[in-house]
PyMOL Python script that loads the backbone (N, CA, C, O; Angstrom):
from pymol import cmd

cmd.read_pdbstr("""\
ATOM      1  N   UNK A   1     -10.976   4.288 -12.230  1.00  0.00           N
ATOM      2  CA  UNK A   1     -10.784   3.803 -10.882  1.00  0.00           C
ATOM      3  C   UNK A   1      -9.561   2.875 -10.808  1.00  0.00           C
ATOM      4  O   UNK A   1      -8.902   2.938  -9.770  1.00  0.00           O
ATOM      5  N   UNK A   2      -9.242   2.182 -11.588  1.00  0.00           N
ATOM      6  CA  UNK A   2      -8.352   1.379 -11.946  1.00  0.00           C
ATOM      7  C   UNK A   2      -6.803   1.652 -11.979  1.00  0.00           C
ATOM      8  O   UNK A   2      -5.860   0.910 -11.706  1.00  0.00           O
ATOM      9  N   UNK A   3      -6.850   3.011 -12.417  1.00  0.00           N
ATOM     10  CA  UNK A   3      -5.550   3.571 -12.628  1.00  0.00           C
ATOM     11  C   UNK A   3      -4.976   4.330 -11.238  1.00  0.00           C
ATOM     12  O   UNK A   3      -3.814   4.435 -10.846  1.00  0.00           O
ATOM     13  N   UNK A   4      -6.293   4.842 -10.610  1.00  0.00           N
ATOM     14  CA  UNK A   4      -5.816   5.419  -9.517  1.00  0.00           C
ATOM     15  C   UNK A   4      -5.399   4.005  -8.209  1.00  0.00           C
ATOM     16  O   UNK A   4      -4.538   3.917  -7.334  1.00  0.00           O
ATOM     17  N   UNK A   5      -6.135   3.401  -8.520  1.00  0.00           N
ATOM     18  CA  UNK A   5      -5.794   2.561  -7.897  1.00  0.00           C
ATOM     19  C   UNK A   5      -4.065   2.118  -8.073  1.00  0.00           C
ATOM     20  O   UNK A   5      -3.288   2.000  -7.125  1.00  0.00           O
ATOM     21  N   UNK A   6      -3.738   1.928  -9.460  1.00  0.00           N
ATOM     22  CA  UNK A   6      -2.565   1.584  -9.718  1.00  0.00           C
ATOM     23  C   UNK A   6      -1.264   3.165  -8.820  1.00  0.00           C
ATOM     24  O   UNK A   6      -0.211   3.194  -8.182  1.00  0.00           O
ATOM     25  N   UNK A   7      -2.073   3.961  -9.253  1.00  0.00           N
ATOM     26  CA  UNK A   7      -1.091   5.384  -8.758  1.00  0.00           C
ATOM     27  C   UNK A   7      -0.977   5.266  -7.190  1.00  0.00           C
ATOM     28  O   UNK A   7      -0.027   5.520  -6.449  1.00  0.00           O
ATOM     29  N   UNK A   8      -2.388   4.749  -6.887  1.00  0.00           N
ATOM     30  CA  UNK A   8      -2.224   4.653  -5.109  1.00  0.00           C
ATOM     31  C   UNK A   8      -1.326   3.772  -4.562  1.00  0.00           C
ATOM     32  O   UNK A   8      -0.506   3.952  -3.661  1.00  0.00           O
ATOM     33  N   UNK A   9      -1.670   2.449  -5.449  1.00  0.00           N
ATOM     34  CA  UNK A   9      -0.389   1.186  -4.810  1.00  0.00           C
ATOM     35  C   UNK A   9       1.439   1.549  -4.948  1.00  0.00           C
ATOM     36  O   UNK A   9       2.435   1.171  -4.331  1.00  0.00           O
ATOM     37  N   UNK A  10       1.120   2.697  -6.377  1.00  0.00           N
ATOM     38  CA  UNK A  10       3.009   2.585  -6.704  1.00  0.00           C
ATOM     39  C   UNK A  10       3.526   4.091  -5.455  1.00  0.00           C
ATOM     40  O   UNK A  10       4.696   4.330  -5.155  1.00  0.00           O
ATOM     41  N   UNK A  11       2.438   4.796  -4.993  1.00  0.00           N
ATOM     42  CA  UNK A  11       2.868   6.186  -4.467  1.00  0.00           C
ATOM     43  C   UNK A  11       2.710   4.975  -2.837  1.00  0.00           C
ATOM     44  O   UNK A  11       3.733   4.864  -2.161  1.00  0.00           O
ATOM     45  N   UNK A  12       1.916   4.489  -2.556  1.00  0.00           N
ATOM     46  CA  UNK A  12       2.558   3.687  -1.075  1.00  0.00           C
ATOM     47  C   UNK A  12       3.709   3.064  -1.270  1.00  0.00           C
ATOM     48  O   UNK A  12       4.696   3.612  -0.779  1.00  0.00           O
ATOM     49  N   UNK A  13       3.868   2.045  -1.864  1.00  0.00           N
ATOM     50  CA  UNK A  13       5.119   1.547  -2.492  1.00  0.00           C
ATOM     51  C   UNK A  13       6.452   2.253  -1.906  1.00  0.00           C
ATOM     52  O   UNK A  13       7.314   2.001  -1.064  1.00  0.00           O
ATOM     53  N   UNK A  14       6.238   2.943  -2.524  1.00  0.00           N
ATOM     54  CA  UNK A  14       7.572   4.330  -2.950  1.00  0.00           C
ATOM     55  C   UNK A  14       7.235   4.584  -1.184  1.00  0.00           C
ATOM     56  O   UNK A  14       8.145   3.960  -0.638  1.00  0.00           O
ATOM     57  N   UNK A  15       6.663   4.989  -0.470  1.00  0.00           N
ATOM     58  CA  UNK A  15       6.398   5.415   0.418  1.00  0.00           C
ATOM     59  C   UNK A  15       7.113   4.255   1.640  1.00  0.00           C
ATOM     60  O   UNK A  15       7.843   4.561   2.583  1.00  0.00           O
ATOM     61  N   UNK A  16       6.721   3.134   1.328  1.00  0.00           N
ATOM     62  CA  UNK A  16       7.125   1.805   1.911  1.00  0.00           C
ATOM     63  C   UNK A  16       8.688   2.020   2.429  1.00  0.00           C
ATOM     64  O   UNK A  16       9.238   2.066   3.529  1.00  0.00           O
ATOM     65  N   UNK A  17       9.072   2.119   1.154  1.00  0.00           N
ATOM     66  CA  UNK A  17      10.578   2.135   0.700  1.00  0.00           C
ATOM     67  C   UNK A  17      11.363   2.820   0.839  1.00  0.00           C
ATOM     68  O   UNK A  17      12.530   2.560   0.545  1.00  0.00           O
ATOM     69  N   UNK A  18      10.877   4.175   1.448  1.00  0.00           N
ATOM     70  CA  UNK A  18      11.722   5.716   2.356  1.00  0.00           C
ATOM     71  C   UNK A  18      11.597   4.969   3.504  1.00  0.00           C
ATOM     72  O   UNK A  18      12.709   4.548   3.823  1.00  0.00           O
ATOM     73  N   UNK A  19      10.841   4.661   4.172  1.00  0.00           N
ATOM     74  CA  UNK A  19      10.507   4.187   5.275  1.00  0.00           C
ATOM     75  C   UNK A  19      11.259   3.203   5.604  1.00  0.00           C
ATOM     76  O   UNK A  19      11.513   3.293   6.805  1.00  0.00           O
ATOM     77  N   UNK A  20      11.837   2.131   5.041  1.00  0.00           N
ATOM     78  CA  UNK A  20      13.090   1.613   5.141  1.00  0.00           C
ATOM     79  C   UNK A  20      14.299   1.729   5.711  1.00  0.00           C
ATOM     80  O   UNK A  20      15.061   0.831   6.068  1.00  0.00           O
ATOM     81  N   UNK A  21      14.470   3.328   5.795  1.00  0.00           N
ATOM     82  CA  UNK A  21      15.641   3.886   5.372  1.00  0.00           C
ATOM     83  C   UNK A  21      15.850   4.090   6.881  1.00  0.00           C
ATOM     84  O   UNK A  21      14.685   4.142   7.273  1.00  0.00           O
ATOM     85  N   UNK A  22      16.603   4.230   7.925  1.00  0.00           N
ATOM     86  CA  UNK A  22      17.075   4.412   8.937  1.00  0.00           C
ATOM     87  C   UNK A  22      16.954   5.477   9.336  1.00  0.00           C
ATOM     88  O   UNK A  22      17.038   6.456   8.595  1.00  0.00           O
ATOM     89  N   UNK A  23      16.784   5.534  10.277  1.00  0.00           N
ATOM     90  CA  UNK A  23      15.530   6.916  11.221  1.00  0.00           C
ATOM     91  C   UNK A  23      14.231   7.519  10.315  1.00  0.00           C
ATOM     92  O   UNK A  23      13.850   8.682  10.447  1.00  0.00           O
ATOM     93  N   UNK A  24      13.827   6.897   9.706  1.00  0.00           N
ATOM     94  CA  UNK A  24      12.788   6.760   8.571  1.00  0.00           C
ATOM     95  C   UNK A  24      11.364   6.412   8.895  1.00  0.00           C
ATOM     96  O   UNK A  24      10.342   6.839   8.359  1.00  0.00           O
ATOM     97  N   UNK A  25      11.508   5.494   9.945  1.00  0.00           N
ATOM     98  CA  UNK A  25      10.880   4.361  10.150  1.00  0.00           C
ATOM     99  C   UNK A  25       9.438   4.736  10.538  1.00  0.00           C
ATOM    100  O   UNK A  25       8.596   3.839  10.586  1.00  0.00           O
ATOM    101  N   UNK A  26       9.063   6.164  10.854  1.00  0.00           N
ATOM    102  CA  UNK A  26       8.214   6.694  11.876  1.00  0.00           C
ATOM    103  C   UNK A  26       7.257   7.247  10.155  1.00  0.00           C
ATOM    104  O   UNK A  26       6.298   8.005  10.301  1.00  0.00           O
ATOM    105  N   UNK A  27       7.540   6.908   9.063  1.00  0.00           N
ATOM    106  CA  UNK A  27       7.178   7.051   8.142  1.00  0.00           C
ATOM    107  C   UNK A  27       6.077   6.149   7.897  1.00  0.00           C
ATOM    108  O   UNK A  27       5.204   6.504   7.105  1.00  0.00           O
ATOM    109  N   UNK A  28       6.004   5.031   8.472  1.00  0.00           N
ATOM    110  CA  UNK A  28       5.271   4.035   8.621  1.00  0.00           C
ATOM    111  C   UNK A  28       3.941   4.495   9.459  1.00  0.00           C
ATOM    112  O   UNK A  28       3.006   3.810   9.045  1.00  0.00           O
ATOM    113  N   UNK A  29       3.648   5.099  10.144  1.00  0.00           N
ATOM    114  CA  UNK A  29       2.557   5.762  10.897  1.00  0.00           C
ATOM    115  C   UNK A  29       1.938   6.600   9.929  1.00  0.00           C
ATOM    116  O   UNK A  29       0.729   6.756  10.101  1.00  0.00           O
ATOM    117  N   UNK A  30       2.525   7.265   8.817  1.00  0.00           N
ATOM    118  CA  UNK A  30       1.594   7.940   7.824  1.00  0.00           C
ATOM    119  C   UNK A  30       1.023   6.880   6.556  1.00  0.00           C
ATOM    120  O   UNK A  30      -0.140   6.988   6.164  1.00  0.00           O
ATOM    121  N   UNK A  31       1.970   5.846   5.961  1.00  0.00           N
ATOM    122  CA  UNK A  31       2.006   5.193   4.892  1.00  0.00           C
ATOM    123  C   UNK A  31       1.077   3.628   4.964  1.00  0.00           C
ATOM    124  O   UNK A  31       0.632   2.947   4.040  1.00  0.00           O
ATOM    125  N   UNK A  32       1.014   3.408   6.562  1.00  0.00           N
ATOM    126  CA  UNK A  32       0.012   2.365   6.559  1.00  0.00           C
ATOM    127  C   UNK A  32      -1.500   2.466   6.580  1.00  0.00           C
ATOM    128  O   UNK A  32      -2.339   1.580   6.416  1.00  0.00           O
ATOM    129  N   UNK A  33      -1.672   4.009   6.869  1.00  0.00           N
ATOM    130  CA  UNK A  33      -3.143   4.140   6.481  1.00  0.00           C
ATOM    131  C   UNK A  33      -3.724   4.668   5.384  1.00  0.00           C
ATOM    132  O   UNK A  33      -4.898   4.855   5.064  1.00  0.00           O
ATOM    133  N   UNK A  34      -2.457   4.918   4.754  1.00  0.00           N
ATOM    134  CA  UNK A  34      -2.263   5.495   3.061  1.00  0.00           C
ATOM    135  C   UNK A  34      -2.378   4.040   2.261  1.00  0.00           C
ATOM    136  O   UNK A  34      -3.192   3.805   1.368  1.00  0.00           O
ATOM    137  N   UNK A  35      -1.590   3.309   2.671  1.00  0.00           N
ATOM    138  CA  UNK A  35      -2.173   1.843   1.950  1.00  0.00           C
ATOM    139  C   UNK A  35      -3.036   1.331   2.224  1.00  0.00           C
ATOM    140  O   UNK A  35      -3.582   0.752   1.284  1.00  0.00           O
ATOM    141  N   UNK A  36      -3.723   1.196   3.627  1.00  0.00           N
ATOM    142  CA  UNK A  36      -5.103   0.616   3.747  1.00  0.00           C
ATOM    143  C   UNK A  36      -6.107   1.215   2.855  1.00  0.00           C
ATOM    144  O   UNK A  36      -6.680   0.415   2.116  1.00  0.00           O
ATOM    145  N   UNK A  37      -6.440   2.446   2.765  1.00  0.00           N
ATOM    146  CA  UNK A  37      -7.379   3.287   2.002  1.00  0.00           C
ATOM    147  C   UNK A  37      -6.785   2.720   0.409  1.00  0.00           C
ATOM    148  O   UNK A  37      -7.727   2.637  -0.379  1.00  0.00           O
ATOM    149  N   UNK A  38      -5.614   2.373  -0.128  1.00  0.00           N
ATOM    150  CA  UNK A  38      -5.773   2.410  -1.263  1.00  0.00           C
ATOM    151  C   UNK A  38      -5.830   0.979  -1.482  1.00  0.00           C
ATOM    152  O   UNK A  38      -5.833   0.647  -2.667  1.00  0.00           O
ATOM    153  N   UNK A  39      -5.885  -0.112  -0.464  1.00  0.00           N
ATOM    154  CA  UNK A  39      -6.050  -1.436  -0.478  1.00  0.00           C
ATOM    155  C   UNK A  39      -7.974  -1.262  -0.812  1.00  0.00           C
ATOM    156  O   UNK A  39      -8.487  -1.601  -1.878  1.00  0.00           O
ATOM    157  N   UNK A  40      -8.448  -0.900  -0.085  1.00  0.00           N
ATOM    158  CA  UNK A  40      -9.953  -0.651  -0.164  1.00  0.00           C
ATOM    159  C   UNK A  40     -10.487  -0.170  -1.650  1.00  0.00           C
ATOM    160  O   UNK A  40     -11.477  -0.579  -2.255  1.00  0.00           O
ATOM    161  N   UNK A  41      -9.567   0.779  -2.029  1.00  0.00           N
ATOM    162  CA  UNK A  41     -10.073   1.794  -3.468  1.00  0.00           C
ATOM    163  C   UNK A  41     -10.235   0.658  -4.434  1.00  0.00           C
ATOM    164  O   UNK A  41     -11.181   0.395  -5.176  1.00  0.00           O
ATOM    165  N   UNK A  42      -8.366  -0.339  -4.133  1.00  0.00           N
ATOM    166  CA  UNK A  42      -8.500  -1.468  -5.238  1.00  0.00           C
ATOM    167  C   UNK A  42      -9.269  -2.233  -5.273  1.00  0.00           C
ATOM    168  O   UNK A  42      -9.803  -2.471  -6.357  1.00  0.00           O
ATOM    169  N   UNK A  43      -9.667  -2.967  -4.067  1.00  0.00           N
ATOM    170  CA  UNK A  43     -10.702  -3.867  -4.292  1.00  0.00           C
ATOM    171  C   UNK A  43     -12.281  -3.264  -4.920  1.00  0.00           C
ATOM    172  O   UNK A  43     -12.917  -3.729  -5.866  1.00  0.00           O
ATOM    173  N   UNK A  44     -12.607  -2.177  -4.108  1.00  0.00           N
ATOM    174  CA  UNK A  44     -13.652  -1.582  -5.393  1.00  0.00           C
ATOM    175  C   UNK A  44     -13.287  -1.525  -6.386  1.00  0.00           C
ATOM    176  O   UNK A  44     -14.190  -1.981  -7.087  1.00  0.00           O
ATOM    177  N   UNK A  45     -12.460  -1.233  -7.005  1.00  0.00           N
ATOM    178  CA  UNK A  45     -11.914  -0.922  -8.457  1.00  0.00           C
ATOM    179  C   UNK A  45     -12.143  -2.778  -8.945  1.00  0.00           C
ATOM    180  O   UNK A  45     -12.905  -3.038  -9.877  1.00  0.00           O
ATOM    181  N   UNK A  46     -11.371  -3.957  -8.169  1.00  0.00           N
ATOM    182  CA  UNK A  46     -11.071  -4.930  -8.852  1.00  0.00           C
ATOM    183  C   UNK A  46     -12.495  -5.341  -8.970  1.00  0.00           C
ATOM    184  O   UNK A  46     -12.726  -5.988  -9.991  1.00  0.00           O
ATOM    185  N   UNK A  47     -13.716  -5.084  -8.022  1.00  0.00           N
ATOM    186  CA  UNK A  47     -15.080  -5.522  -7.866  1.00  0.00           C
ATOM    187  C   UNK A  47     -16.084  -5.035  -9.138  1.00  0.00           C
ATOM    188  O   UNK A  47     -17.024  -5.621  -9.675  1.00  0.00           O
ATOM    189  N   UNK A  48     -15.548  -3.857  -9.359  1.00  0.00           N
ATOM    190  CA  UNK A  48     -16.290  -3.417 -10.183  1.00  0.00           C
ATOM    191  C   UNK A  48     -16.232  -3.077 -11.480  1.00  0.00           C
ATOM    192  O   UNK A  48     -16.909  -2.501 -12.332  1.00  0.00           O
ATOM    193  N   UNK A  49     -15.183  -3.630 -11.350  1.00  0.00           N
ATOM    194  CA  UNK A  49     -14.086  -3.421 -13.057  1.00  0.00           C
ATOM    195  C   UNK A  49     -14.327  -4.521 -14.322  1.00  0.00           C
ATOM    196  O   UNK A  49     -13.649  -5.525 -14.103  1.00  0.00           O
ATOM    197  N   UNK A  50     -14.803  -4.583 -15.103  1.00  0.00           N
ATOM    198  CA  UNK A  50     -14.992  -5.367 -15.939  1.00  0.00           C
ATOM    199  C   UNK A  50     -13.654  -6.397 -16.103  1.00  0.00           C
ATOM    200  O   UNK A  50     -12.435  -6.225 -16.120  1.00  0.00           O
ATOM    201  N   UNK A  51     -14.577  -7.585 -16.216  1.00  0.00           N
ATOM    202  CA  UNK A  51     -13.545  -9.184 -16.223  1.00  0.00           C
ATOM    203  C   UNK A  51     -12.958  -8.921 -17.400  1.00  0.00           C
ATOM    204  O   UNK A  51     -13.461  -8.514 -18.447  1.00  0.00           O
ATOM    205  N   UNK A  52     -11.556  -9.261 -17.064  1.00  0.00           N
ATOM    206  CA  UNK A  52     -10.128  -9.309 -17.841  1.00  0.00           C
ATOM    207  C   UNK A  52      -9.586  -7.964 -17.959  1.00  0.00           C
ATOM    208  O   UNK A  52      -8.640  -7.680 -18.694  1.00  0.00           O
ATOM    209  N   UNK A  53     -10.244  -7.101 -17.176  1.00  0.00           N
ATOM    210  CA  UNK A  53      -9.542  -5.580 -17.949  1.00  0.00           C
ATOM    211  C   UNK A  53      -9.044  -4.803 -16.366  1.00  0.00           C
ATOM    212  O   UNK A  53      -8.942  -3.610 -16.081  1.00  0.00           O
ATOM    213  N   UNK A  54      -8.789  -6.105 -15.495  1.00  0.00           N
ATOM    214  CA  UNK A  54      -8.785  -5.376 -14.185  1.00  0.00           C
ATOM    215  C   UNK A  54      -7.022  -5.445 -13.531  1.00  0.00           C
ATOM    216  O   UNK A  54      -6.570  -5.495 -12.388  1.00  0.00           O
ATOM    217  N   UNK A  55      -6.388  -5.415 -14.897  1.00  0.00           N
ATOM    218  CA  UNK A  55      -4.795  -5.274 -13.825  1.00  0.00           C
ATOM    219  C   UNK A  55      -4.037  -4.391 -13.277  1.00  0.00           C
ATOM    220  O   UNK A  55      -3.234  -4.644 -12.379  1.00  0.00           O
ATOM    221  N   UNK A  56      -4.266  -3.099 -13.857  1.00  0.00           N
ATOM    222  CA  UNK A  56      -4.551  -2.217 -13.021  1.00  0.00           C
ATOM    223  C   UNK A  56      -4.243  -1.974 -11.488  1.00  0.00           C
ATOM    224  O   UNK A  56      -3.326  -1.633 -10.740  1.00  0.00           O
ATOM    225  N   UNK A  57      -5.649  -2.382 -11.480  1.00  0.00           N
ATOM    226  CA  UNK A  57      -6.290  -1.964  -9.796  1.00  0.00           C
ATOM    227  C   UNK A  57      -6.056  -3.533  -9.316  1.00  0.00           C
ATOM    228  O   UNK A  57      -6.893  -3.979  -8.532  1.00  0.00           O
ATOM    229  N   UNK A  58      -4.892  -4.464  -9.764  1.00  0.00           N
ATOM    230  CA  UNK A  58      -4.605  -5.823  -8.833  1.00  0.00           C
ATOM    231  C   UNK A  58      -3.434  -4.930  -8.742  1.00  0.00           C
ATOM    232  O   UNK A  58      -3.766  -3.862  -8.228  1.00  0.00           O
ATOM    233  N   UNK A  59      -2.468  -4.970  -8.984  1.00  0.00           N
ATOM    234  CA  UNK A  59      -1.042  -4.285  -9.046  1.00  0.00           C
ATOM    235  C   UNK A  59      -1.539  -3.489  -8.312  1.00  0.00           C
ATOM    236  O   UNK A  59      -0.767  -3.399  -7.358  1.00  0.00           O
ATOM    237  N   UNK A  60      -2.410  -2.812  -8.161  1.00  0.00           N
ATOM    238  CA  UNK A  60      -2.228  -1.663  -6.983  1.00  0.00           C
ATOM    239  C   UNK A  60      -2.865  -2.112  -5.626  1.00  0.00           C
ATOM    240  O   UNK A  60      -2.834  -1.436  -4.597  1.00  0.00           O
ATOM    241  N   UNK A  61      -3.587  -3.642  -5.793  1.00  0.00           N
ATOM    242  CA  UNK A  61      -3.914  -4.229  -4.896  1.00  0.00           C
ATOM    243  C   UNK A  61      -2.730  -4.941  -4.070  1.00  0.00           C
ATOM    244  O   UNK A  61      -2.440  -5.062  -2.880  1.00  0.00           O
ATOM    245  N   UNK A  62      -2.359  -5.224  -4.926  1.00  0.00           N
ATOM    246  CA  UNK A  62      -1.082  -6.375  -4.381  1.00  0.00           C
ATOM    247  C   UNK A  62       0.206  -5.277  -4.170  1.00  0.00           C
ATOM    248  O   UNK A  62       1.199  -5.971  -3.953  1.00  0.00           O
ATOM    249  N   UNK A  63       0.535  -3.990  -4.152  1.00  0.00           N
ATOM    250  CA  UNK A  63       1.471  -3.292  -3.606  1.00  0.00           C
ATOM    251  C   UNK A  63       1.056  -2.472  -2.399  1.00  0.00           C
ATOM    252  O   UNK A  63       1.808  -2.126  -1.488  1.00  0.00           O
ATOM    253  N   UNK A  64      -0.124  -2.229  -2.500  1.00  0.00           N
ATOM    254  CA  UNK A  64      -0.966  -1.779  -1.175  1.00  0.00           C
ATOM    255  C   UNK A  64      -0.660  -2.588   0.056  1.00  0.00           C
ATOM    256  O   UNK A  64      -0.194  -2.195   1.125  1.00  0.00           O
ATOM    257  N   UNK A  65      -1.076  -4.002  -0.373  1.00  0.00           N
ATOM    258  CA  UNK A  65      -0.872  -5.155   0.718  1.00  0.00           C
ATOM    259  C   UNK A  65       0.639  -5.116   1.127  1.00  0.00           C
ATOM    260  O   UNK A  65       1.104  -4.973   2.258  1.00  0.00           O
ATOM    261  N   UNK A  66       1.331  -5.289  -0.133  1.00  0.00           N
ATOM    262  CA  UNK A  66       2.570  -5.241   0.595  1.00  0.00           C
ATOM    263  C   UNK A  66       3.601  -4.117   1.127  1.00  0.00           C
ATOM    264  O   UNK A  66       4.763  -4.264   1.506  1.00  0.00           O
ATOM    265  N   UNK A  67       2.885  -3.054   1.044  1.00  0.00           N
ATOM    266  CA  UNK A  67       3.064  -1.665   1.846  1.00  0.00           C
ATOM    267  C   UNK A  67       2.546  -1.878   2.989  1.00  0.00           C
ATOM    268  O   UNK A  67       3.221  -1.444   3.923  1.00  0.00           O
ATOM    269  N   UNK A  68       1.204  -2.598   3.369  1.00  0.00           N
ATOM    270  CA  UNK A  68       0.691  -2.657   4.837  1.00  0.00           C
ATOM    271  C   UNK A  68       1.701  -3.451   5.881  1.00  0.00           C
ATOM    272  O   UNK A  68       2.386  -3.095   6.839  1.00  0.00           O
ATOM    273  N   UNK A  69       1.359  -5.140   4.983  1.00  0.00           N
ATOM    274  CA  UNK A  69       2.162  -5.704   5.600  1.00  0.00           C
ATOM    275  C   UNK A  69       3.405  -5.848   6.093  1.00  0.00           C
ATOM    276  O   UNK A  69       3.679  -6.430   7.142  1.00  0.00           O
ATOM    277  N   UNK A  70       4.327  -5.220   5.203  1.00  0.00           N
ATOM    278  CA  UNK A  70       6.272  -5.553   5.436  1.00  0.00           C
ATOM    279  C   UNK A  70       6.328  -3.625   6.352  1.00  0.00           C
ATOM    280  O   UNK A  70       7.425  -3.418   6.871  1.00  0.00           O
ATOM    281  N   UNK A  71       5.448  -2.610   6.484  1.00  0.00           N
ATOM    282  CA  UNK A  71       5.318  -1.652   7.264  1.00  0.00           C
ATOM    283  C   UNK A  71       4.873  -2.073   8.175  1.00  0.00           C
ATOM    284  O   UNK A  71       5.455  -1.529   9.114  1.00  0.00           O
ATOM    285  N   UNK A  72       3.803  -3.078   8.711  1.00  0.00           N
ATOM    286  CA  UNK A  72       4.116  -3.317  10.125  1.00  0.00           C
ATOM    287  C   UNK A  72       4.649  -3.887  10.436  1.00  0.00           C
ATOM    288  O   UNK A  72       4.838  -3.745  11.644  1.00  0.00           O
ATOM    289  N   UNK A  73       5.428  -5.079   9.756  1.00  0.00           N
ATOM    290  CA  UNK A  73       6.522  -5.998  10.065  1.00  0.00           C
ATOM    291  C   UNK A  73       7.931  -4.948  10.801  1.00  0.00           C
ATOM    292  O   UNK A  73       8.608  -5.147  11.810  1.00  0.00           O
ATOM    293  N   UNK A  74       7.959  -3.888   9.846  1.00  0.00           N
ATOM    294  CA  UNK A  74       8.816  -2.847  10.130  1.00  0.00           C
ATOM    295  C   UNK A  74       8.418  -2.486  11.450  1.00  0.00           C
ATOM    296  O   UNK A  74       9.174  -2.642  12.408  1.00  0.00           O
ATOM    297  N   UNK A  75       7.006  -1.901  11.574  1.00  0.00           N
ATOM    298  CA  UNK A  75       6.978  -0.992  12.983  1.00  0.00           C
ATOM    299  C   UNK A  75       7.370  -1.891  14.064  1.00  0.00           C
ATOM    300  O   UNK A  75       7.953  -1.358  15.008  1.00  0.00           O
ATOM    301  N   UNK A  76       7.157  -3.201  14.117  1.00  0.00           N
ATOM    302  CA  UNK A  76       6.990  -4.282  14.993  1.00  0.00           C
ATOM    303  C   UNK A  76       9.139  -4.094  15.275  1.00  0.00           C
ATOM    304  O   UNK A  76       9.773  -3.839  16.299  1.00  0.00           O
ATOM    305  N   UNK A  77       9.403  -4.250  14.469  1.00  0.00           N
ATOM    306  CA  UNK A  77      11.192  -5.096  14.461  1.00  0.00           C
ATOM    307  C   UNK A  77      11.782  -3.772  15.061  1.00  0.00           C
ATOM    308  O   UNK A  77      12.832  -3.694  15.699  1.00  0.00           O
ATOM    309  N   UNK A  78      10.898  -2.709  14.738  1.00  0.00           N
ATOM    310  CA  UNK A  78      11.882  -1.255  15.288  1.00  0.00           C
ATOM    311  C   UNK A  78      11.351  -0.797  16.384  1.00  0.00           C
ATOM    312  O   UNK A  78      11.737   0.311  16.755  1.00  0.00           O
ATOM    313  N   UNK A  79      10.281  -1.552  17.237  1.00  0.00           N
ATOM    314  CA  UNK A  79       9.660  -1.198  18.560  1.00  0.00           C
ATOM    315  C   UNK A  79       8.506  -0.213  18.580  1.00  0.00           C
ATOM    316  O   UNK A  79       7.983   0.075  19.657  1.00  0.00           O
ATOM    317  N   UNK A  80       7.900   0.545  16.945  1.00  0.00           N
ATOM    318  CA  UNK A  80       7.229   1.559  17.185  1.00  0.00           C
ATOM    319  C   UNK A  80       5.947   1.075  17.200  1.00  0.00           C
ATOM    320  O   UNK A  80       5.015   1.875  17.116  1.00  0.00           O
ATOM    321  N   UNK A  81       5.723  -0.229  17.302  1.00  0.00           N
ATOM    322  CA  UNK A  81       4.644  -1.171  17.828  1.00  0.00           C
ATOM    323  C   UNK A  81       4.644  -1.912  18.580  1.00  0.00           C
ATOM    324  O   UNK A  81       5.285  -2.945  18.383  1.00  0.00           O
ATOM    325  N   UNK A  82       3.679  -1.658  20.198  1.00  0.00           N
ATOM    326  CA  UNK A  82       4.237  -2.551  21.350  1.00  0.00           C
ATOM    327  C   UNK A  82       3.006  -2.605  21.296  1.00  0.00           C
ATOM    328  O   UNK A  82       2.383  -3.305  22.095  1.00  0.00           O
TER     329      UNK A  82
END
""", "prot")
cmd.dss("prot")
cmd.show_as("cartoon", "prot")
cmd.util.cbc("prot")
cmd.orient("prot")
């Protein structure tokens, strides 16, 4: 669970980061509910993962988040959120 978790945070990530890219931006409507779901996977993963062996599924926690967050920061600055 751990690893996918890690595969989910680095494939939003990557996803984040096209989305960047100028006329791109509408990329963000697929990739923020691609990171929410893998924000969720991690925290099961970090919940249920045996103590000290859970970095993994944080790294994929903490790139999830910041796929959600700096993607709607994005949708917001480019108007595709009113």
């Amino acid at each position: 669970m751990q690893i996918l978790s890690l595969i989910w945070g680095i494939l939003a990530f990557i996803g984040f980061f096209i989305a960047l890219l100028p006329c791109v931006g509408a990329l963000n409507w697929l990739n923020i509910p691609f990171a929410a779901i893998g924000l969720v996977v991690s925290i099961i993963a970090v919940v249920k993962g045996k103590p000290g062996s859970n970095g993994g599924a944080i790294v994929g926690l903490i790139l999830c988040g910041i796929a959600v967050f700096f993607g709607l920061i994005r949708l917001i600055i480019g108007g595709g959120l009113v």
